[in-house]
C-alpha positions as YAML, in Angstrom:
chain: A
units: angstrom
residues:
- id: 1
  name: UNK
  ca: [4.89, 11.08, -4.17]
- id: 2
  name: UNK
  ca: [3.07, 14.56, -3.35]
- id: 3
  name: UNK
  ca: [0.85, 13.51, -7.21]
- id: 4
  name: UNK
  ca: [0.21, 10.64, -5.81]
- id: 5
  name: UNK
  ca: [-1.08, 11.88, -2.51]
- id: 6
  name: UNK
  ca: [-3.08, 14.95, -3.34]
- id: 7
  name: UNK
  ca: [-4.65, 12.33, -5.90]
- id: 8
  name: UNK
  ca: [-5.27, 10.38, -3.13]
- id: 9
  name: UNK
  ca: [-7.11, 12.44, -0.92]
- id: 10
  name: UNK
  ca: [-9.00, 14.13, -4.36]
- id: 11
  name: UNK
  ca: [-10.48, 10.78, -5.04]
- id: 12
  name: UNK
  ca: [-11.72, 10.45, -1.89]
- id: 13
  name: UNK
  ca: [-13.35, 14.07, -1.74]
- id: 14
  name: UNK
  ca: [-14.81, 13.81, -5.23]
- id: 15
  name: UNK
  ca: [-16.10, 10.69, -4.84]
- id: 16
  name: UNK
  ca: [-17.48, 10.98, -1.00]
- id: 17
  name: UNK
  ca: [-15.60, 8.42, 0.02]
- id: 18
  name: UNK
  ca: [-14.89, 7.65, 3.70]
- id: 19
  name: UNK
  ca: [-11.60, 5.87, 2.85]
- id: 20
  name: UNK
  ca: [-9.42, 3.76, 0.10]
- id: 21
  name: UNK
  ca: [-8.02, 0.89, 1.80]
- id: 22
  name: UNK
  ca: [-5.68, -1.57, -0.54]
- id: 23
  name: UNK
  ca: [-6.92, -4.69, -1.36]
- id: 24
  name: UNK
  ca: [-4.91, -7.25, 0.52]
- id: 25
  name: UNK
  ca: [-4.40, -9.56, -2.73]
- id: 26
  name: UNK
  ca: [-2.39, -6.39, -4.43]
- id: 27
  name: UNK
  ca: [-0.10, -5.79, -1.24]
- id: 28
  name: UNK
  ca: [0.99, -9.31, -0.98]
- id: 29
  name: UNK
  ca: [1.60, -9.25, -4.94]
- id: 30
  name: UNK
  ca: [3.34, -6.50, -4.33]
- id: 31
  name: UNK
  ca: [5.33, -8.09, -1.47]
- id: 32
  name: UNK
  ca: [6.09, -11.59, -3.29]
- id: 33
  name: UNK
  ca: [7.27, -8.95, -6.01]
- id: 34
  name: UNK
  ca: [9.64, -6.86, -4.27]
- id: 35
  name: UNK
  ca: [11.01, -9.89, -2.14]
- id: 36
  name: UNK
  ca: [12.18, -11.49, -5.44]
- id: 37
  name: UNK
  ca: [13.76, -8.46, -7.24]
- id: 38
  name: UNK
  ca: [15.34, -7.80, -3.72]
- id: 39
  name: UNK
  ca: [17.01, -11.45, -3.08]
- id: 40
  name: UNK
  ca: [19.95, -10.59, -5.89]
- id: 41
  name: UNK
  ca: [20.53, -7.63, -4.21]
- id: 42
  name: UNK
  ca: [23.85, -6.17, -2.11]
- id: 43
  name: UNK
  ca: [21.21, -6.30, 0.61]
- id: 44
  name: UNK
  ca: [20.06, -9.86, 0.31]
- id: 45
  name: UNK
  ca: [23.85, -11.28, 0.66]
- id: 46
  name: UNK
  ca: [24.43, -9.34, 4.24]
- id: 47
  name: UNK
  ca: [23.88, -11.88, 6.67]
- id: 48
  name: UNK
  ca: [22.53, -9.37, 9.87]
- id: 49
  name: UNK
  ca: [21.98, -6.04, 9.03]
- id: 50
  name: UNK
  ca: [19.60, -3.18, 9.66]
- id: 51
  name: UNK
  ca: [18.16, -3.66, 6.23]
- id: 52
  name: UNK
  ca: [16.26, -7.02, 7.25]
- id: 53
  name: UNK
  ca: [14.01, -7.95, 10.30]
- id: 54
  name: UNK
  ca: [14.57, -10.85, 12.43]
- id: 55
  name: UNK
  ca: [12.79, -13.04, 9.87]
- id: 56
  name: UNK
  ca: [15.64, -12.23, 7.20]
- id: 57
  name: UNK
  ca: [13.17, -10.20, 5.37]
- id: 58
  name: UNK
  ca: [14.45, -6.70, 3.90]
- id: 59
  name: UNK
  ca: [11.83, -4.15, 4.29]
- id: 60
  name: UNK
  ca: [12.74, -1.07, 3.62]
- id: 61
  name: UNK
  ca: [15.15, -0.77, 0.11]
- id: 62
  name: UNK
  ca: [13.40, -0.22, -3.38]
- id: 63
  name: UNK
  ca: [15.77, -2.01, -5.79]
- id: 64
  name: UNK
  ca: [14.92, 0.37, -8.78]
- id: 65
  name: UNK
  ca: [15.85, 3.35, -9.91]
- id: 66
  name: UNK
  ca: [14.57, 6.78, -8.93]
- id: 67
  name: UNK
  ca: [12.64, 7.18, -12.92]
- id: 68
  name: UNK
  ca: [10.86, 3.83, -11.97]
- id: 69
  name: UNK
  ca: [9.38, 4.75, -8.58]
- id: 70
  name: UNK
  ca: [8.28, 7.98, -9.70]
- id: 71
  name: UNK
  ca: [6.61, 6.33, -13.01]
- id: 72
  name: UNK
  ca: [4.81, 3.75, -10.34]
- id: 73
  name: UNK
  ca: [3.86, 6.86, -7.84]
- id: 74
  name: UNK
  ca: [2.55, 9.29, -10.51]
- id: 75
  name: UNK
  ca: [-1.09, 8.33, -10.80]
- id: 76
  name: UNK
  ca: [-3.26, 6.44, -7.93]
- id: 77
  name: UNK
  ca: [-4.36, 3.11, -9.38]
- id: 78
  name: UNK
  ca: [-7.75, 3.13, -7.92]
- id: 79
  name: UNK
  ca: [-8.46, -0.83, -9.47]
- id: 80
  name: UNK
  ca: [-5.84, -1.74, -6.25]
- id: 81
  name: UNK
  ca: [-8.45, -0.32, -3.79]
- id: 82
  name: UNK
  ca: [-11.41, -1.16, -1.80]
- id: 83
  name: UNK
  ca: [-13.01, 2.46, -2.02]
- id: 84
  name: UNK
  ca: [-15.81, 2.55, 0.68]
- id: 85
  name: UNK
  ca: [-18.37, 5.43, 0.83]
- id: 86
  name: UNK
  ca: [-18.91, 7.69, 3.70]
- id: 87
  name: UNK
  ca: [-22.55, 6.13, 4.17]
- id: 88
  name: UNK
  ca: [-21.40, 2.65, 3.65]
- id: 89
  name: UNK
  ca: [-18.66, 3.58, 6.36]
- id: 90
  name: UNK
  ca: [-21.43, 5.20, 8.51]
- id: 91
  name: UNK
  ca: [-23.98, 1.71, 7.95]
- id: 92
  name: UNK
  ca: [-20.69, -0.29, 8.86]
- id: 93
  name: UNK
  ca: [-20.02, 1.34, 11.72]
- id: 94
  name: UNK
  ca: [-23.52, 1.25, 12.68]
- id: 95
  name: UNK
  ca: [-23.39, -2.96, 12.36]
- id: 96
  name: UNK
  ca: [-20.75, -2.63, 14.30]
- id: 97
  name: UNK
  ca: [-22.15, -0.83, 17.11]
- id: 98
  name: UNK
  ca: [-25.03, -2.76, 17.48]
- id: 99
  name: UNK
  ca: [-23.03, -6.18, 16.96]
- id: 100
  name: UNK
  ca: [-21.13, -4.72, 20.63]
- id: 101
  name: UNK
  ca: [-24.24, -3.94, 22.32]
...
């Protein structure tokens, strides 16, 4: 996780970037994802439990192994990221501003 972070904040130094923010198609791919490798799980069969919100949902379990999550975490994957320039942050902010006014 540490790669992955100090990649993370490299990115956006390098590239003067104000902020990354993930695209909101990739989380919910993500989500649909991890939902269905999660439903034949130990966790899935408890009925309440502290694993799963009031919705039934489990949020907080990674059903693979250690090997696999640090093979997903080792590089950013900057193609799953709206990367937004400090200037075009600046401008949007600006908009913004003047939107409130």
């Amino acid at each position: 996780q540490m790669t992955y972070i100090l990649d993370a904040i490299r990115v956006l130094d390098a590239g003067y970037l104000a902020y990354r923010d993930l695209r909101r198609e990739v989380l919910d791919g993500y989500n649909e994802m991890l939902q269905a490798e999660l439903s034949g799980t130990a966790w899935a069969a408890a009925g309440q439990s502290w694993y799963k919100d009031a919705a039934g949902r489990i949020t907080n379990n990674w059903p693979y192994s250690t090997f696999w999550y640090w093979w997903c975490t080792r590089r950013i994957d900057l193609t799953k990221y709206r990367l937004v320039t400090r200037a075009a942050a600046v401008a949007e902010a600006a908009k913004t501003e003047r939107v409130a006014a």
